[in-house]
N, C-alpha and C positions, 0 to 999 in steps of 0.2 A: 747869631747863635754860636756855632762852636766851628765856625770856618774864618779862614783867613783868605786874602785875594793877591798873594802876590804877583811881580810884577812878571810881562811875557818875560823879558828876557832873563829872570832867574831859573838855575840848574833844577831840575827832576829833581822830584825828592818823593820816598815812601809817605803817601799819605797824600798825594795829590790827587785832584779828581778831575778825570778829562768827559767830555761830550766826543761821541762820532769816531769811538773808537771800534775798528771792526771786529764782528764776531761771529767765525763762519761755524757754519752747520755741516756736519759730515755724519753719512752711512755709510758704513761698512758693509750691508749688503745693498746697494743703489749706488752706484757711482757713472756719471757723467762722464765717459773717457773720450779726449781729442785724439783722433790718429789723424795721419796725412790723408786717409780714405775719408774720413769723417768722423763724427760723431756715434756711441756707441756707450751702451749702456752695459758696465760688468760690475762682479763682486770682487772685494777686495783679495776675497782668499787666491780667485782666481788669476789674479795679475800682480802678487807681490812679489814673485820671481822672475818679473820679466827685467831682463839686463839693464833699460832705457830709462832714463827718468822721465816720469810719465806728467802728462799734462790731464790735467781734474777740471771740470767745470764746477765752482763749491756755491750752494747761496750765502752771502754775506749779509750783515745788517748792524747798523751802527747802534752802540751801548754804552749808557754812562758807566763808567768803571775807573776803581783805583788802583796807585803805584801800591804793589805790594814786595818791591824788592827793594833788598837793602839801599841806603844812599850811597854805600863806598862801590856796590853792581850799578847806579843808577851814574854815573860819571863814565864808568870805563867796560863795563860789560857790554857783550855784542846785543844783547836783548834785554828786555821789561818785561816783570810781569805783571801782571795788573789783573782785581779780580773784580768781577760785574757787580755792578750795581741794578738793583731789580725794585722794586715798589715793595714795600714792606709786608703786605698781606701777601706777597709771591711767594715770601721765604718763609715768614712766621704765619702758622695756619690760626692761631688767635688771636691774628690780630683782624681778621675776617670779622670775627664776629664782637668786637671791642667799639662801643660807640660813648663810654660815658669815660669822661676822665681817669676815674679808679681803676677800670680796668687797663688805660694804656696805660698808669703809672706803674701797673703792678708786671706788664710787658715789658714795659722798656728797663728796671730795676730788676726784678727778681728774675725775670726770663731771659733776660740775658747774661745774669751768673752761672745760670745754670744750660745754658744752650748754647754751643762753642762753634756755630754753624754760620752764625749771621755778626755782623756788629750793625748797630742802629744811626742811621743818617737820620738828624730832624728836615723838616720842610726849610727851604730858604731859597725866595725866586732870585739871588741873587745868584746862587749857585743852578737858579734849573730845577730847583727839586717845589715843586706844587703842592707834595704831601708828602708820609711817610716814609724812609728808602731804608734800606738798608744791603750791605756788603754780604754777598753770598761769597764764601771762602772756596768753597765747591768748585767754584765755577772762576778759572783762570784765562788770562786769554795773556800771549806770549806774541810780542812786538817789537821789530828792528828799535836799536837805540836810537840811533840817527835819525832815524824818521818819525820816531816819537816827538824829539826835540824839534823836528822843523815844522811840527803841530803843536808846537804849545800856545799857541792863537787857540787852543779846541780846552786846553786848561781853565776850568769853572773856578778851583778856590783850593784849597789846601786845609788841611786839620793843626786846627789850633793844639800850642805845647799838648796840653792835658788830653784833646782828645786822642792824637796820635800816637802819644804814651800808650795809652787804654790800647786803642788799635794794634800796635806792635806788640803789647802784651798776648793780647786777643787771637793776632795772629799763628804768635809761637806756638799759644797754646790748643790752636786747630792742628795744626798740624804734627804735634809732639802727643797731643791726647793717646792713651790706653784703652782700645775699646774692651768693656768686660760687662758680662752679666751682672748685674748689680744684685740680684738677688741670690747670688752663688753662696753666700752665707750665712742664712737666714734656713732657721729648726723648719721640720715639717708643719706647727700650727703658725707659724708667722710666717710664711709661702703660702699655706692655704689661704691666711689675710691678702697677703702680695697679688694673690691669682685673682681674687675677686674684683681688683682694680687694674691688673692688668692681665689680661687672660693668653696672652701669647705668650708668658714666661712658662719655660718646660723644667721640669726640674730635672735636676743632677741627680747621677744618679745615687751618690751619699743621701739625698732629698727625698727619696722615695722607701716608701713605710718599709716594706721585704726587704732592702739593704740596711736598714736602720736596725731592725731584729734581725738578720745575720751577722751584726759587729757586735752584735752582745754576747 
């Protein structure tokens, strides 16, 4: 498919994809605390001023996920960051319900022009993946350099020229995105359209009839 396998001893690169990379879970109000006394259960609000650097008990759990840092940070920077990889109906909620070809073409193609939240891994047991995956940008997880590299034995495969391209494009543009109401521009009868398919959009207040006959 659209992976490459190279070898262990080649350098980290953006777009590689590891196995058994940890991924810890934290509350802010539940936290596990070590003292010399023992173990002790507080909130974060209540122990962020205490002088000592504090010892945490966190649950951890191993997750396939990719390099999402540059390759010139991926050589000399002190950390990686890499973003989860999760089974593709985790991230995209239509693809739940997608069982005939048409409709995953029309997921994997048009939904993800339009969705700047995921990028699409196909299945390839070569890499590990059994079914559908795909790249939740959301969700990062941040890993010593050095100890990245002395687990590249845990490296599945890498993204071919074309896909990685896609992906580094995909990337920039999750996290450069402009969030806005989209319907901010749109007369009071094409809103009223708007709102019958999506009912949670409020209108502005230019949008609403009473300010519209007091600009006249």
């Amino acid at each position: 498919m659209i992976y490459e396998f190279p070898r262990e001893d080649e350098p980290i690169r953006q777009g590689d994809i590891f196995a058994h990379i940890p991924r810890t879970e934290i509350s802010l109000g539940s936290l596990a605390l070590v003292r010399d006394t023992g173990t002790e259960e507080a909130q974060w609000s209540d122990i962020v001023n205490e002088p000592d650097q504090l010892t945490v008990i966190l649950p951890v759990r191993p997750v396939y996920a990719i390099v999402a840092s540059q390759d010139c940070d991926n050589v000399r920077s002190p950390d990686i960051t890499l973003c989860e990889i999760k089974p593709f109906a985790d991230v995209e909620g239509k693809a739940k319900d997608a069982s005939k070809t048409k409709a995953w073409v029309s997921i994997i193609t048009q939904q993800a022009r339009t969705n700047l939240k995921w990028f699409y891994l196909p299945p390839d047991d070569n890499v590990g993946f059994t079914g559908k995956m795909a790249v939740e940008f959301a969700v990062t997880i941040r890993v010593p350099r050095l100890g990245l590299e002395a687990l590249r034995k845990f490296r599945r495969g890498r993204l071919n020229p074309v896909a990685d391209e896609h992906f580094r494009e995909r990337l920039a543009e999750f996290f450069r995105r402009y969030p806005y109401d989209e319907w901010y521009a749109l007369n009071e009868t094409e809103l009223e359209y708007y709102r019958s398919q999506y009912s949670e959009a409020e209108p502005y207040p230019w949008q609403k009839p009473d300010q519209s006959t007091e600009s006249q």
